[in-house]
N, C-alpha and C positions, 0 to 999 in steps of 0.2 A: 883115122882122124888125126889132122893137124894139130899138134897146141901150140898156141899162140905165146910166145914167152917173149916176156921181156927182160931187160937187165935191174940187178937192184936198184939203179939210180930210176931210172923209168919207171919202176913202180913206184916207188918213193915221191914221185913227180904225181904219181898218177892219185894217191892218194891224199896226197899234200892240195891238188886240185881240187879233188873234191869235199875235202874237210871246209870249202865254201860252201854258203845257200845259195847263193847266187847264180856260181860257178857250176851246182848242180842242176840247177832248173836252166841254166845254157843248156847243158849238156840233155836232159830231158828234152829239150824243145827239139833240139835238132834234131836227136833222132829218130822222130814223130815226122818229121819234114825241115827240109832246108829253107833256112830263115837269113835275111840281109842282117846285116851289123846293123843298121838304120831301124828296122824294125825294129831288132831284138831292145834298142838302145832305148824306143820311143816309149817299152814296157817296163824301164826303170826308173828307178826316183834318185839316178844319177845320169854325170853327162856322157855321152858321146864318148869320150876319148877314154872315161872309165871300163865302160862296158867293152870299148875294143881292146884295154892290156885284160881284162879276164875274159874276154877271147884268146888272145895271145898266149897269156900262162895256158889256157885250154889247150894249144893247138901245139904248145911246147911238152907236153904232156902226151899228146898222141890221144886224144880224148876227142878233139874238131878236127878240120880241116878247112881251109877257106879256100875258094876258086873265085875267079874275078868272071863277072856277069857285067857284059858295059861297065860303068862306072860304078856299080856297085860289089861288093865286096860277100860272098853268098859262103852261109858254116851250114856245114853237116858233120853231123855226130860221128863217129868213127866206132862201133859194137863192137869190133876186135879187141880195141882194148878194154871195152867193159866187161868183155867175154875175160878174157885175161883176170883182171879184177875179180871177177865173179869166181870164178876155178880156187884163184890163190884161198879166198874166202869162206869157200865150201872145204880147202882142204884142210884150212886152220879149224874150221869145225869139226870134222871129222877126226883130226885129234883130242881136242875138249871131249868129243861124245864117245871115246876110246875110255880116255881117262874116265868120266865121271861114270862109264862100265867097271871098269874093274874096279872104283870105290866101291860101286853097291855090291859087285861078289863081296868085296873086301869083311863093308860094313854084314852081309848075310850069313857070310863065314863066320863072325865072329859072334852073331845074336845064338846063332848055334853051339 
């Protein structure tokens, strides 16, 4: 199995992108199905040109990707890097759940 790595700045990006609401339910939608900037834009209670720099930050992030369809402008979610995301996330946990083991030997050791 491949793993998908990216550089600390790229992650840093990656999470900096999604510490948005907004920015997250982009990234939901697309990778449900690829959606025009024009749509995604028409399901905000902002304009146009907001919705496409957080596309932008998205796609600077490695999170979208946009391809041009005619005149319109089409994002799809990018899973490689949520995959990424997702790995770093599970292995930050798996340290916590290391640690908060050996408190409870720690703490059972000592009840004894």
């Amino acid at each position: 199995m491949v793993v998908y790595e990216l550089s600390e700045e790229q992650t840093n990006k990656v999470f900096r992108a999604l510490a948005d609401a907004t920015r997250r339910d982009i990234v939901a939608r697309t990778l449900h199905a690829e959606v025009s900037i024009s749509t995604l834009a028409a399901d905000y209670d902002m304009s146009f040109a907001a919705v496409q720099k957080h596309v932008a930050f998205l796609e600077s992030a490695g999170l979208v990707s946009k391809i041009a369809r005619g005149r319109e402008r089409i994002v799809r979610g990018q899973p490689d890097t949520i995959r990424h995301a997702q790995q770093l996330l599970s292995s930050l946990e798996e340290i916590w759940r290391q640690r908060i083991n050996r408190l409870d030997d720690f703490l059972a050791d000592e009840a004894t």
